[in-house]
C-alpha positions in Angstrom: -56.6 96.8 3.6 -52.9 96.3 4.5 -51.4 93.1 5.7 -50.9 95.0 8.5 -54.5 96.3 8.7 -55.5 92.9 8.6 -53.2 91.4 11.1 -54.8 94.2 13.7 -58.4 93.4 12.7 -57.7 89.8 14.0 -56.0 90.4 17.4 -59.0 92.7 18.2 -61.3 89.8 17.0 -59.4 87.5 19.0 -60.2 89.1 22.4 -64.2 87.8 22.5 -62.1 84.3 23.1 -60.2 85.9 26.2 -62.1 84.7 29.1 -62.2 87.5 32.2 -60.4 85.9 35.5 -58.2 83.0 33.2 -54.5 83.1 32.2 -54.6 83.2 28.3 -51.7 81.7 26.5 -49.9 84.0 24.0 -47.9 83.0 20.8 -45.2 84.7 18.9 -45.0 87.1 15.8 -46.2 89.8 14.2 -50.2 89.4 13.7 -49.5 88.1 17.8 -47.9 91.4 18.8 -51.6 93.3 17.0 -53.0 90.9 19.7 -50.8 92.0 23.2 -51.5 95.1 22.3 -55.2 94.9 22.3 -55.3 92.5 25.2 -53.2 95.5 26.9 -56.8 97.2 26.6 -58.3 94.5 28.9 -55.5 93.5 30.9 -57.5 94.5 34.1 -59.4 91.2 33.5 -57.0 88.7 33.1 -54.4 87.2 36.1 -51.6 87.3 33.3 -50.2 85.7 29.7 -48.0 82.2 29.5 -45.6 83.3 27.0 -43.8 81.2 24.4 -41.2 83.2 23.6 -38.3 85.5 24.9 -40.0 88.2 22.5 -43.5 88.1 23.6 -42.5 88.2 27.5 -40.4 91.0 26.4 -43.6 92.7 24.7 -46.3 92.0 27.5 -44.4 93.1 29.9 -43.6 96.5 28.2 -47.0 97.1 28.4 -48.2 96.1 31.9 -49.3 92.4 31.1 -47.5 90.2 34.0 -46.1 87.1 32.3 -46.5 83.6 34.4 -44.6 80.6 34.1 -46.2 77.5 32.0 -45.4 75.4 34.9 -47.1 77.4 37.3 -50.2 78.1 35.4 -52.3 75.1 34.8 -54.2 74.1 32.1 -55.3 76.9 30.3 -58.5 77.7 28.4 -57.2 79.3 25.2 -53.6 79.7 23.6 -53.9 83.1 20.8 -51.3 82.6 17.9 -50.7 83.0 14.0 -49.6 80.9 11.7 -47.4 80.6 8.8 -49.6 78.0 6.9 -53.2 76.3 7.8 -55.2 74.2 5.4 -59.3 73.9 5.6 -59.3 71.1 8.9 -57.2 73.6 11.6 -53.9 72.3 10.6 -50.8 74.5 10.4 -47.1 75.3 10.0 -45.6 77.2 12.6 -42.2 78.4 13.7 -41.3 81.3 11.0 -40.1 82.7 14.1 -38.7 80.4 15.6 -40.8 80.1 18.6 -42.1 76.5 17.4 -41.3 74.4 20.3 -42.5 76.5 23.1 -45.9 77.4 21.3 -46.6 73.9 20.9 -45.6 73.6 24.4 -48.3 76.3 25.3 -50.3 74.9 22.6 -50.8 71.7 24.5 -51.3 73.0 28.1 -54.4 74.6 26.6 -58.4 73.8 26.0 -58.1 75.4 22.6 -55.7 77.1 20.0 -57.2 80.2 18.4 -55.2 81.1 15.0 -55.4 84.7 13.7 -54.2 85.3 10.9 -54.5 87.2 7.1 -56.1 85.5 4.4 -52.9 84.8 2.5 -51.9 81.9 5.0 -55.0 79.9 4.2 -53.9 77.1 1.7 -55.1 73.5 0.4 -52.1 71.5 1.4 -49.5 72.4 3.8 -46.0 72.3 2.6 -45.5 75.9 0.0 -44.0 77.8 3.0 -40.6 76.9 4.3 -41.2 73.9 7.4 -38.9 75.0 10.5 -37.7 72.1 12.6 -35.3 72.9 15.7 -32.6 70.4 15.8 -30.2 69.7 18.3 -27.0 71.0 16.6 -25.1 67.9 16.3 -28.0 65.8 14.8 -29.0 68.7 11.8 -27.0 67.1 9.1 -28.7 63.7 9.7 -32.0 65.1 10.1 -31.6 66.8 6.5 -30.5 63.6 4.7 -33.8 62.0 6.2 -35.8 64.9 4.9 -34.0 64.3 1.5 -34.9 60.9 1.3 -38.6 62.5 1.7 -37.7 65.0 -1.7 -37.5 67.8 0.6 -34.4 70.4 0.6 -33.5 71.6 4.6 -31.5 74.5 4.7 -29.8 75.7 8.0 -31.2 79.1 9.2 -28.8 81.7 9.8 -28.6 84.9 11.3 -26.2 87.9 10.9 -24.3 85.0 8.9 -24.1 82.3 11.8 -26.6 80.2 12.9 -29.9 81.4 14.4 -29.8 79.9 18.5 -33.4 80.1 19.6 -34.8 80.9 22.6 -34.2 77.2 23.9 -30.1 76.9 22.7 -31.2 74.9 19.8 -31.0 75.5 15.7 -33.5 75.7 13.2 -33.7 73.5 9.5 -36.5 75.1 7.2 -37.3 72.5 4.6 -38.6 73.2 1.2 -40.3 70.5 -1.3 -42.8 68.8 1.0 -45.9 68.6 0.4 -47.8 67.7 3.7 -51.0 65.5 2.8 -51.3 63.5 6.1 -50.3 66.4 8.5 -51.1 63.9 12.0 -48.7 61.4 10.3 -46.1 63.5 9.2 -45.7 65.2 12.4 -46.1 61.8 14.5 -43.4 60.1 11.8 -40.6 63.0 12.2 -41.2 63.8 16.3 -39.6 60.1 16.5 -36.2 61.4 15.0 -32.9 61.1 16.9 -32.2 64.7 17.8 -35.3 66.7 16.1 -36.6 68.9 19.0 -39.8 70.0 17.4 -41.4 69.9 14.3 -43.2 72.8 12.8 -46.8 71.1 11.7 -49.2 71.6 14.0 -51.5 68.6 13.7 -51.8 67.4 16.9 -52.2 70.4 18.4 -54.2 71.7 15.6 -56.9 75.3 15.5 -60.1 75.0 17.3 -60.7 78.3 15.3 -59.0 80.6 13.0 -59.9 84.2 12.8 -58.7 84.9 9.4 -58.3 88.7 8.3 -60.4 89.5 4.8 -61.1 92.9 2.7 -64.4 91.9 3.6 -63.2 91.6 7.4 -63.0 88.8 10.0 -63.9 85.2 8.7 -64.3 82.1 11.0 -63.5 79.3 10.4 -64.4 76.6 13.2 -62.6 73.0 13.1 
């Protein structure tokens, strides 16, 4: 199978944890997008999506889906999202597209976090893909000399040349040369910088489940 084939077998998969009548929380990026389009299928039985990004709304509403506000919808029962990295206890990296802060935002307004995803994003220890942090502009340089004194590299994200602005006005650091053993620390440790917006580890709000895409076909893993 594809990475593509794979990233559709898992948005289908995800929609026996859609819950007919409830608001389901949707994430950002490419394996997501496989899942609007087969929650379009059902989207008779759900109120509407919390989005958590400009790209998703954009996407859900193309195809009927109405998109409500975080702050008017309440705690929700499941938030549907991919993930750039998660290790064997339901902890991830996040934010390859640059949607990290308002996932975890949606993230935490719900009951549970259901990660689909392809078998190449399942790993031992988090830290081999690139760590996004969005930084307030004016505090990126200091936030990259802390991660240096940590061994890691940031680099500034650009785009078209210039710096990537994400949805929320803010830029992005990726940071190579981590190695993330103590995910809940690290992310408790650098929330408390000056300036750093969001971190990209998702320990806190960590997977209930991960519906990970196989040759074989869907695994689950429950944490």
């Amino acid at each position: 199978m594809t990475q593509d084939e794979l990233k559709a077998l898992v948005g289908q998969a995800a929609l026996q944890y859609v819950e007919p009548g409830q608001i389901v929380g949707v994430g950002t990026g490419s394996t997501v997008n496989k899942f609007i389009e087969a929650l379009a299928t059902i989207k008779d039985r759900v109120p509407g999506a919390v989005s958590s990004s400009e790209a998703s709304t954009a996407r859900l509403q193309a195809l009927g889906i109405p998109v409500i506000a975080a702050q008017d919808a309440g705690e929700l029962s499941v938030y549907i999202d991919g993930a750039d990295e998660i290790d064997n206890q339901g902890h991830m990296v996040k934010g390859g597209g640059a949607a990290l802060t308002r996932e975890k935002i949606v993230a935490a307004q719900s009951r549970r976090f259901i990660c689909i995803a392809d078998e190449s994003k399942l790993v031992r220890t988090l830290g081999t893909f690139p760590l996004p942090v969005e930084v307030i502009p004016m505090a990126a340089a200091h936030i990259a000399r802390r991660f240096a004194a940590m061994g890691g590299t940031a680099r500034l994200r650009l785009k078209d040349g210039t710096p990537l602005v994400t949805d929320n006005g803010q830029h992005i650091l990726d940071v190579t040369g981590l190695q993330i053993t103590d995910p809940i620390g690290f992310e408790s440790e650098v929330n408390q910088w000056p300036g750093l917006v969001t971190v990209g580890v998702f320990a806190h709000q960590k997977a209930a489940v991960c519906l990970l895409g196989t040759a074989q076909g869907v695994r689950t893993l429950e944490f």
